[in-house]
N, C-alpha and C positions, 0 to 999 in steps of 0.2 A: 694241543694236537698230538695224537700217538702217533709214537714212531713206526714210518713205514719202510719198507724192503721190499726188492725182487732183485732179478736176477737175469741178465743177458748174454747169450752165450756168442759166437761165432756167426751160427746159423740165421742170428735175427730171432731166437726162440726166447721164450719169456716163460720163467717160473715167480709167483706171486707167496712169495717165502711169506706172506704174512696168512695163507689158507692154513687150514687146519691140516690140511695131507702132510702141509712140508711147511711147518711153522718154526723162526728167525727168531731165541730168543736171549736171554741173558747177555746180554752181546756187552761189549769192549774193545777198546781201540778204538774210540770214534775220537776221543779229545788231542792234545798237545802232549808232544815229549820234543823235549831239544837238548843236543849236546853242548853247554855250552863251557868255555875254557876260560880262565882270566889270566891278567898279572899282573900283579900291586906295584901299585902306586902310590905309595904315602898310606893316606885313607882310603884309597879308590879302590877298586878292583876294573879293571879294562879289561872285556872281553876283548878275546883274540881269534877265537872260533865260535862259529854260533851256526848250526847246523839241527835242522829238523831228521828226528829218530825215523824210522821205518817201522811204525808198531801193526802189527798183527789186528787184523779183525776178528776178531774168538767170540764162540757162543755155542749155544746149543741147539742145531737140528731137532725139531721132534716131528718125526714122521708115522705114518698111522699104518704104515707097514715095510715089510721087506719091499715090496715090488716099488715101491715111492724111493728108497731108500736107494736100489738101482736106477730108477730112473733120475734122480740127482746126479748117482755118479758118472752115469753118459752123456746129461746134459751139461757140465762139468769138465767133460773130456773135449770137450770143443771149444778152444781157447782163441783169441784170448775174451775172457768175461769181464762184465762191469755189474760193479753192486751198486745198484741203486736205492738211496738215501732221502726219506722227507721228514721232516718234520715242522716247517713252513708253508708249507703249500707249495714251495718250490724243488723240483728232483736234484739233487746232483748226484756227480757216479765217481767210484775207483776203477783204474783199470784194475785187474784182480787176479791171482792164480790159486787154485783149490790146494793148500799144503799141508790140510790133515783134515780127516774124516776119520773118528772112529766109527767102530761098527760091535754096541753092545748088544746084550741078549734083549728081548723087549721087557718094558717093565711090567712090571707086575701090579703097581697103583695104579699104573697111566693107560696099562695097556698100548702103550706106544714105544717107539723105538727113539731113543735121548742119547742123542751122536751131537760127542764135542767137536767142534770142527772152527778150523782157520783158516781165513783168509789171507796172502800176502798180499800186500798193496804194492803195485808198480810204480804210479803216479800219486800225486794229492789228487783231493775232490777237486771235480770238472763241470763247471755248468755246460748245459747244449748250447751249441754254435749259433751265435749272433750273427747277420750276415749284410754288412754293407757292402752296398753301390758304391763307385765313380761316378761320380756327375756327372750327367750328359750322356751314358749310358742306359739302354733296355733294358731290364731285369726278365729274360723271356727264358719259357722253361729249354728253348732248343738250346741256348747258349750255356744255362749252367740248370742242369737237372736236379735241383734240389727242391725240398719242398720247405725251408723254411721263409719267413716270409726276411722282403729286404727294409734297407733301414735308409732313408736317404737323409742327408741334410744339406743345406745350401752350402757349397764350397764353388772353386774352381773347375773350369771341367779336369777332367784328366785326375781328379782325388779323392778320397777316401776319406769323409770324416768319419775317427771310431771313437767310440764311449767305451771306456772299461768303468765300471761302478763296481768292481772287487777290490779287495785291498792289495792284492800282487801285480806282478806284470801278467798280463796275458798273453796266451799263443793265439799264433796268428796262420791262418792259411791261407797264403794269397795266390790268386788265382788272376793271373795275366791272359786273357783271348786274343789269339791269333786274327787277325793278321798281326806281327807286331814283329819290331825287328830291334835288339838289342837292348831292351828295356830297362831303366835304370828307376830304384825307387826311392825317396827320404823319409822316414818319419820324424814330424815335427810335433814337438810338446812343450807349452809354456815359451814360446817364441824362441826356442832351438832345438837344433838336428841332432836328433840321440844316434840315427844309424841312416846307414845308406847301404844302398846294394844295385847288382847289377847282374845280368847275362849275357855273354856275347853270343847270343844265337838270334836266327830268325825262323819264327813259328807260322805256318799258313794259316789260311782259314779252318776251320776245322779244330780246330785244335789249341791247344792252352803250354803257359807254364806257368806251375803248380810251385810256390814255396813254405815248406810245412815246419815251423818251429818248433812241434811238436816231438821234443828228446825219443820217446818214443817211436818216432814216423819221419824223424831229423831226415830232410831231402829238399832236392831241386829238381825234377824233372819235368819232361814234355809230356805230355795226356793228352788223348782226344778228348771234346768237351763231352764224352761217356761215361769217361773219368776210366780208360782203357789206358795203360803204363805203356809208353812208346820207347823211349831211353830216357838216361841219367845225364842231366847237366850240370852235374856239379861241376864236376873239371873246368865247363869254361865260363864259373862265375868267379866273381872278381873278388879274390881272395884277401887282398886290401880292405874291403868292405865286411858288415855285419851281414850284412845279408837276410838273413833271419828275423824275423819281425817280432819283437816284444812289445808290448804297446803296455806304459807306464798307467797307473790309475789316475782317472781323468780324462779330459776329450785332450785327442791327438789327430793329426790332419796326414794322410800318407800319400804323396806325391807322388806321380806314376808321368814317367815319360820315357818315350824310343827316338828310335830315327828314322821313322818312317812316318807317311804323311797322313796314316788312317788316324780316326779316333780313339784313344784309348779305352778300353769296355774291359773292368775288371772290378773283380769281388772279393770281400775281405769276410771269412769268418773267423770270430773273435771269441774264443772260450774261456773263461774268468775259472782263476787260480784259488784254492783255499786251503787251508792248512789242516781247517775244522769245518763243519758245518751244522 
């Protein structure tokens, strides 16, 4: 399968980098670099550090004129962008910032305008957001306004089974509905508790709290289920605790309970980490 490409900016706008107007090519930085350190040992060599590089997405624009060539650079200027990635039949994306575009004369073979340009990469590749239920809970669009579809599987009422089928940990966006008053979580993997967390708050109807372990979107807050920012609860989560949901590769079971006497009705989206794609 050829490799494919586009390009989403802030607005929700879409450019199809694989058209002729504004065609994605010679490209680099899609594999592996790591830094890694060692120190001997007899025969051995022991890593001691071992960290993923931040490599540059570079290639060449070739656009079919100046006016293309502007309208990249304004859809560009509405940040932040994700470069979407197939070669599977499945998309994934970098969060993304535009950190060079040149701007040569047009060619003379090509009759086109051939601008080297790079991307910086924020994040690793990101599949789209997987979204399980709590059991025992409605998956209705008034509660949680998404459109992807949900995932249920037999568990407990009141939990969360999630599937990561990537090879890293995943992020986790968990989304608590009100009514719900102090809500305390665990994720369970392989028959023990990797983290737990907690909020001392009570949320009404109407409305949610949101925990996004997304380094990028790192929060706790309250939201109307609009997904409208009402305030920050970081402060009164329980710092003791991970809080933050990484969900290990494999099925993992995420436990949800308050002090209050309603049901618990909460959603977990799950976005699988990679290094490569």
């Amino acid at each position: 399968m050829i490799r494919q490409y586009k390009l989403i900016n802030a607005d929700a706008e879409v450019i199809d980098l694989m058209d002729e107007s504004t065609f994605f090519g010679d490209t680099n930085g899609l594999g592996i670099s790591r830094t890694i350190e060692t120190v001997t040992s007899g025969f051995c060599f022991i890593p001691v550090r071992n960290e993923l590089d931040r490599q540059n997405i570079s290639g060449t624009l070739y656009f079919a004129d100046y006016d293309n060539y502007l309208t990249f650079a304004r859809f560009c200027s509405r940040v932040p962008l994700k470069l979407y990635y197939n070669t599977t039949g499945t998309w994934a994306h970098r969060i993304v910032m535009l950190q060079k575009l040149e701007k040569p004369e047009i060619d003379k073979t090509t009759s086109k305008l051939l601008c080297p340009v790079e991307f910086m990469p924020e994040s690793a590749w990101r599949s789209e957001a997987t979204v399980f239920s709590a059991a025992g809970s409605e998956a209705t669009g008034k509660v949680y306004p998404y459109t992807y579809p949900f995932v249920y599987r037999e568990v407990a009422a009141g939990a969360i089974a999630l599937v990561n089928n990537g090879w890293n940990d995943a992020q986790c966006r968990l989304h608590i509905m009100g009514p719900v008053s102090s809500p305390t979580w665990s994720l369970v993997h392989n028959g023990l508790t990797v983290l737990t967390g907690n909020v001392d708050a009570t949320i009404p109807e109407g409305y949610k709290i949101v925990v996004d372990a997304d380094p990028l979107n790192l929060e706790i807050a309250e939201y109307t289920i609009d997904n409208e920012f009402v305030q920050n609860l970081y402060a009164v989560s329980d710092f003791d605790t991970e809080r933050f949901v990484l969900i290990p590769p494999g099925d993992s079971t995420l436990f949800i309970s308050h002090q209050g006497t309603e049901e618990i009705v909460a959603y977990a989206e799950v976005i699988r980490i990679a290094e490569t794609m």
